[in-house]
N, CA and C atoms as a LAMMPS dump frame, in Angstrom:
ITEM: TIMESTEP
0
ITEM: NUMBER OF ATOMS
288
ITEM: BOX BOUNDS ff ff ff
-5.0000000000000000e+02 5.0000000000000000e+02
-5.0000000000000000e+02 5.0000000000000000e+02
-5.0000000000000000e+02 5.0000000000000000e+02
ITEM: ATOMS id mol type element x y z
1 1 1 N -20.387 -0.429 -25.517
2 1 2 C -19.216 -1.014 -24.883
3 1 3 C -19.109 -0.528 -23.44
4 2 1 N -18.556 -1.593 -22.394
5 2 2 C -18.242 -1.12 -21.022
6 2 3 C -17.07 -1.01 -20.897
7 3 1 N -16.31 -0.205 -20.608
8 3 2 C -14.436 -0.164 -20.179
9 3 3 C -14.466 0.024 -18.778
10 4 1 N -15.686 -0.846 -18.078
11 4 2 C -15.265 -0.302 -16.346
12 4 3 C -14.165 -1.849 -15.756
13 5 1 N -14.266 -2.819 -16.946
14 5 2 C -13.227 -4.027 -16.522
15 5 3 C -11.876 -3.586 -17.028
16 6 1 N -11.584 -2.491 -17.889
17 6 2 C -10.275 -1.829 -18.377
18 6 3 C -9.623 -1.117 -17.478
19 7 1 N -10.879 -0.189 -17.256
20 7 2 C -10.585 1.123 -16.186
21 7 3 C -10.234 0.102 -14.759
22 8 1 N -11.015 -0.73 -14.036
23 8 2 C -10.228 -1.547 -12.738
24 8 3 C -9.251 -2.524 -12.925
25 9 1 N -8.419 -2.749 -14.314
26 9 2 C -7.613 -3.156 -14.271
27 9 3 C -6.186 -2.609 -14.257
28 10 1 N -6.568 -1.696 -15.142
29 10 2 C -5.573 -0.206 -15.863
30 10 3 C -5.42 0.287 -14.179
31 11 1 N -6.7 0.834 -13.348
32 11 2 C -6.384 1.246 -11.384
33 11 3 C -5.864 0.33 -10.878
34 12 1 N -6.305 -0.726 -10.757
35 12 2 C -4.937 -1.951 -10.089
36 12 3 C -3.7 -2.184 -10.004
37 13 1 N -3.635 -1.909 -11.422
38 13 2 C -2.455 -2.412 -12.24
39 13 3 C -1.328 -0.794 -10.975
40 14 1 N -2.249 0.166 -11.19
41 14 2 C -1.056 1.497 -11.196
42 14 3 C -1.075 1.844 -10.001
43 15 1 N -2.09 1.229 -9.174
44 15 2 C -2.02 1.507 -7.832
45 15 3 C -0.853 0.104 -7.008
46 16 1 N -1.245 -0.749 -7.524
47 16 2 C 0.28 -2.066 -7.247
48 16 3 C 1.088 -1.411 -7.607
49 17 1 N 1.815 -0.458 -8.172
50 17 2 C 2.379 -0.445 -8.908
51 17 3 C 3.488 0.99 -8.177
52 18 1 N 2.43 1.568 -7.834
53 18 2 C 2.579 2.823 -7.073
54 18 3 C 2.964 2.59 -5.315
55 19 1 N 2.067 1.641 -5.019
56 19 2 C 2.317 1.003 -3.785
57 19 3 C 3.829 0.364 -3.42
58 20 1 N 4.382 -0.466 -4.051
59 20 2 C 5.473 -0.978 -4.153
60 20 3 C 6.727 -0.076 -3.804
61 21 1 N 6.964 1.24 -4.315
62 21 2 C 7.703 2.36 -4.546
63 21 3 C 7.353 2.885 -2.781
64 22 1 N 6.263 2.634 -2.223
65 22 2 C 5.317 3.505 -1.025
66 22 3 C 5.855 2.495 -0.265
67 23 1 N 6.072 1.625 -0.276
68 23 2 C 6.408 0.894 1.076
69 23 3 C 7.716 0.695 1.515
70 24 1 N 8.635 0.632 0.491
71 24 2 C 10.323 0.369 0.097
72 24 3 C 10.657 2.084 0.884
73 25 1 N 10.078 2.64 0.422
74 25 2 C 10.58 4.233 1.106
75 25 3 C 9.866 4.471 2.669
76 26 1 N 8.415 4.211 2.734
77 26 2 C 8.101 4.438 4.047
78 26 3 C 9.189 3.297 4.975
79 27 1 N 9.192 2.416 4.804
80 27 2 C 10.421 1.423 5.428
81 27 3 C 11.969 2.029 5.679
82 28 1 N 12.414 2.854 4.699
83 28 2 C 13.705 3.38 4.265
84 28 3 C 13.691 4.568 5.646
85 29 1 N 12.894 5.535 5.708
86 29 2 C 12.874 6.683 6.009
87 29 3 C 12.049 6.472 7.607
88 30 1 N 10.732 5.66 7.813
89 30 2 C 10.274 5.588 9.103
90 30 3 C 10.076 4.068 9.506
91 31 1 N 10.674 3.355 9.28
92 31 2 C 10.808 2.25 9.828
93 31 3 C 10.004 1.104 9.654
94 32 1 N 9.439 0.264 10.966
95 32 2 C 7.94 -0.498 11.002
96 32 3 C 6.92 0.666 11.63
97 33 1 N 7.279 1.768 12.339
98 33 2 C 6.095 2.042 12.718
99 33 3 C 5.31 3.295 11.961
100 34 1 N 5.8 2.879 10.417
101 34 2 C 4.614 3.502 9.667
102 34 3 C 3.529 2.723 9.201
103 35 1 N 3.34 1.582 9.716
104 35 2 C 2.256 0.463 10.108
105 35 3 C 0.768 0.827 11.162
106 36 1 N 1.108 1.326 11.455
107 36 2 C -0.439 2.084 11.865
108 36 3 C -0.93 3.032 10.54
109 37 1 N -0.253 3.958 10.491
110 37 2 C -0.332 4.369 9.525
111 37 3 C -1.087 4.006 8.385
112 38 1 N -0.526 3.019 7.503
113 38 2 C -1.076 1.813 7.06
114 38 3 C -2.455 1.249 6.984
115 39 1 N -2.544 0.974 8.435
116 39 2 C -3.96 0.254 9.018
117 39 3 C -4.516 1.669 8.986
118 40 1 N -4.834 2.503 9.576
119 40 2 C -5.626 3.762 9.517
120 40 3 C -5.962 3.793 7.714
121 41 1 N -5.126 3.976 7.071
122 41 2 C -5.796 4.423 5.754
123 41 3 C -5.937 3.328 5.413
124 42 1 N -5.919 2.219 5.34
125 42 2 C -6.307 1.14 4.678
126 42 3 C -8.259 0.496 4.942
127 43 1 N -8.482 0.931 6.56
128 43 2 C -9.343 0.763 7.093
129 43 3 C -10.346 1.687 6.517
130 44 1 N -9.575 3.197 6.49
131 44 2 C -10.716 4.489 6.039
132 44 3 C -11.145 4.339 4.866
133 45 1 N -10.196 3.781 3.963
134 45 2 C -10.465 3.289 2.837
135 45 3 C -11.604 2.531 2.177
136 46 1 N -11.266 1.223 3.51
137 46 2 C -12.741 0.102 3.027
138 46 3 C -13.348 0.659 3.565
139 47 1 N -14.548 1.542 4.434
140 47 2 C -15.178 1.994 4.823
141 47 3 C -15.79 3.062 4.189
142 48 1 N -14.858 3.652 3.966
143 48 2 C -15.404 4.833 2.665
144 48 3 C -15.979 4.299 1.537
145 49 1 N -15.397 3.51 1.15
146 49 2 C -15.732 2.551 0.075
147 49 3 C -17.465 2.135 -0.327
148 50 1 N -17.782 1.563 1
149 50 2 C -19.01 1.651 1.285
150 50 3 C -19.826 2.195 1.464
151 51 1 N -19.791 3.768 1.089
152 51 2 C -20.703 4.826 1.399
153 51 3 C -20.569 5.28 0.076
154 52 1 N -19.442 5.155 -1.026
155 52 2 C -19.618 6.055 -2.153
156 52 3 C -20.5 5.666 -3.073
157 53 1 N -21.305 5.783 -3.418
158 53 2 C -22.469 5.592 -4.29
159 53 3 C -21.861 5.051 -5.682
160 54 1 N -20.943 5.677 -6.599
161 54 2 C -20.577 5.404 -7.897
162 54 3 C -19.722 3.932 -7.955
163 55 1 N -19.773 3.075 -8.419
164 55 2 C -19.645 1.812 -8.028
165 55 3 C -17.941 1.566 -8.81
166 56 1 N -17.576 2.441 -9.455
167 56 2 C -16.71 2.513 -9.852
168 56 3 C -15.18 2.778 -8.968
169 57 1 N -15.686 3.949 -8.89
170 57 2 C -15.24 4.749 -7.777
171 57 3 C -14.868 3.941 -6.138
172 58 1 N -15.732 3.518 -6.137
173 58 2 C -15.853 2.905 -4.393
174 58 3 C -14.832 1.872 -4.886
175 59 1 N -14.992 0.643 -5.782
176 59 2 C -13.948 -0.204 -6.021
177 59 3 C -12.66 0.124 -6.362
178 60 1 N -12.435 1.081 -6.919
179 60 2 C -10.957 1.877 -6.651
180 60 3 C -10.376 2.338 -5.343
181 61 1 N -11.456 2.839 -4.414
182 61 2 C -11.189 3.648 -3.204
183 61 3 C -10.695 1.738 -2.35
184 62 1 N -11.625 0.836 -2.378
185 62 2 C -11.657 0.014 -1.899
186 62 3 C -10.058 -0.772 -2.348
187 63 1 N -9.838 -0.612 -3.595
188 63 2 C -8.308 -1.376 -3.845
189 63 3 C -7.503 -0.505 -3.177
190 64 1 N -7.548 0.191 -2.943
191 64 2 C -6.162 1.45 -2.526
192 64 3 C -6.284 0.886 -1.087
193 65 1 N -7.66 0.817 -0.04
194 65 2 C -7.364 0.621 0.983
195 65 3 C -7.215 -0.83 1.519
196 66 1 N -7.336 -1.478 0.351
197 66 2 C -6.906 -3.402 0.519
198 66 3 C -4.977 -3.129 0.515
199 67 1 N -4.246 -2.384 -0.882
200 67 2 C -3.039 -2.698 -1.208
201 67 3 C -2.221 -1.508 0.586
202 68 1 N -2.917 -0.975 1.125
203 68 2 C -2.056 -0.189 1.755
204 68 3 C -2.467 -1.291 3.17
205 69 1 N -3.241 -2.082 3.322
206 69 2 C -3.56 -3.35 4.34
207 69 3 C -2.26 -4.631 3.599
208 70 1 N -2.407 -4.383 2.614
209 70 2 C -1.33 -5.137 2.085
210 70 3 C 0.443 -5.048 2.485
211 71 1 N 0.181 -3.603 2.319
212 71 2 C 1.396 -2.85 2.279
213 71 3 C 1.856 -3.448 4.137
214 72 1 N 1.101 -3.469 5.285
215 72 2 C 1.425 -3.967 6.462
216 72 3 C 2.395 -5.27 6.066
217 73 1 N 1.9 -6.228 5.377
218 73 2 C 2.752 -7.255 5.439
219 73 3 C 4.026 -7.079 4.821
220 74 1 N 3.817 -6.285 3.982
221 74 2 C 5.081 -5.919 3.11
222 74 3 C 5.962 -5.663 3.957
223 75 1 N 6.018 -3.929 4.61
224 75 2 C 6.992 -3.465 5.176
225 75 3 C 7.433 -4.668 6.281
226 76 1 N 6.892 -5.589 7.06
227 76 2 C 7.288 -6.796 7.658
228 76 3 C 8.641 -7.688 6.832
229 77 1 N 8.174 -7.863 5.945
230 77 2 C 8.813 -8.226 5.037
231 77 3 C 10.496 -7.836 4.05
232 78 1 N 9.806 -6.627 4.156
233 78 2 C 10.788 -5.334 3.96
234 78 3 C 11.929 -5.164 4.873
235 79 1 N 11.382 -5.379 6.4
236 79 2 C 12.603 -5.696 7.489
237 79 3 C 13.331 -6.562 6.718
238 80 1 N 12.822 -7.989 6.418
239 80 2 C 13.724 -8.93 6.135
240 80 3 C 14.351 -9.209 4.933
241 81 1 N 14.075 -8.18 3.672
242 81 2 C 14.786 -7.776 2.841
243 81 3 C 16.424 -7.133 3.211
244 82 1 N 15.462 -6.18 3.842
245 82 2 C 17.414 -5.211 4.306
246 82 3 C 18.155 -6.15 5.184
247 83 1 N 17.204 -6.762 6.145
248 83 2 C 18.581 -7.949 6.599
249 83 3 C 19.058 -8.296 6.185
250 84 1 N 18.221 -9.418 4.831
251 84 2 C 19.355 -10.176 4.27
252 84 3 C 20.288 -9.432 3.277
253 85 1 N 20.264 -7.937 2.918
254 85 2 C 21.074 -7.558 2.262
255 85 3 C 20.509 -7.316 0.846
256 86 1 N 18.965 -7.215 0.714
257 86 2 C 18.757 -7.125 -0.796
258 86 3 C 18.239 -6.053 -1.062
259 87 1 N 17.81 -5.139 0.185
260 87 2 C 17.776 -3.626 -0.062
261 87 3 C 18.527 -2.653 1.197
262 88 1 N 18.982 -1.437 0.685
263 88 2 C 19.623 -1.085 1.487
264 88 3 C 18.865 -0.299 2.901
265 89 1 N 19.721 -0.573 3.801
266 89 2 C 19.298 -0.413 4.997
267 89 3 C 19.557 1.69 4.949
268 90 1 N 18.713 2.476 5.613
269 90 2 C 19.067 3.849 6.188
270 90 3 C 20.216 3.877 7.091
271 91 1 N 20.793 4.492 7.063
272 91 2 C 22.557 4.654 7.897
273 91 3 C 21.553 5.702 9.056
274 92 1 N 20.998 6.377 8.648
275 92 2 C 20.421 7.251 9.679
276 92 3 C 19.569 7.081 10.645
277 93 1 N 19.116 5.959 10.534
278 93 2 C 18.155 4.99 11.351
279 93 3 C 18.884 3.789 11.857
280 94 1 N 18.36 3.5 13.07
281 94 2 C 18.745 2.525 13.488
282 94 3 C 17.581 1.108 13.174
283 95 1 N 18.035 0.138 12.77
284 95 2 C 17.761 -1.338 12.542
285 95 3 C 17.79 -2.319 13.503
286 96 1 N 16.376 -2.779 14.133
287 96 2 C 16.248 -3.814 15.02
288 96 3 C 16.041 -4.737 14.39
């Protein structure tokens, strides 16, 4: 038996999953410009990806640095959540 289609679904599944929670707070606490941020590990990610030999492995490293490239559009998005009022905005931060 192979469980490496279990095991990258079961990592998907918990890294979406984990991500979601990562962007709602980086948004909450540092704004849009934890968007480089973002792009930096998302980039090191696919790149690394490509050098790790265990094929397993690299496609995990490789989802983490697709969902945190993902995560860019999100927190975009995320602005326009707290605008319209469906998550709460930081009182301690200011909102453009």
């Amino acid at each position: 038996m192979d469980f490496s289609g279990i095991i990258l679904g079961a990592a998907t599944f918990l890294i979406i999953g984990v991500m979601h929670p990562v962007v709602i707070k980086s948004y909450y606490y540092l704004g849009l410009k934890v968007w480089y941020a973002f792009l930096v590990i998302g980039i090191a990610c696919a790149i690394a990806s490509v050098f790790i030999p265990n094929l397993l492995v690299s496609i995990i490293v490789s989802i983490v640095g697709f969902s945190f490239l993902w995560g860019i559009h999100e927190l975009f998005s995320e602005r326009k959540r707290v605008r319209k009022g469906w998550h709460p905005a930081n009182p301690k931060r200011e909102t453009r």
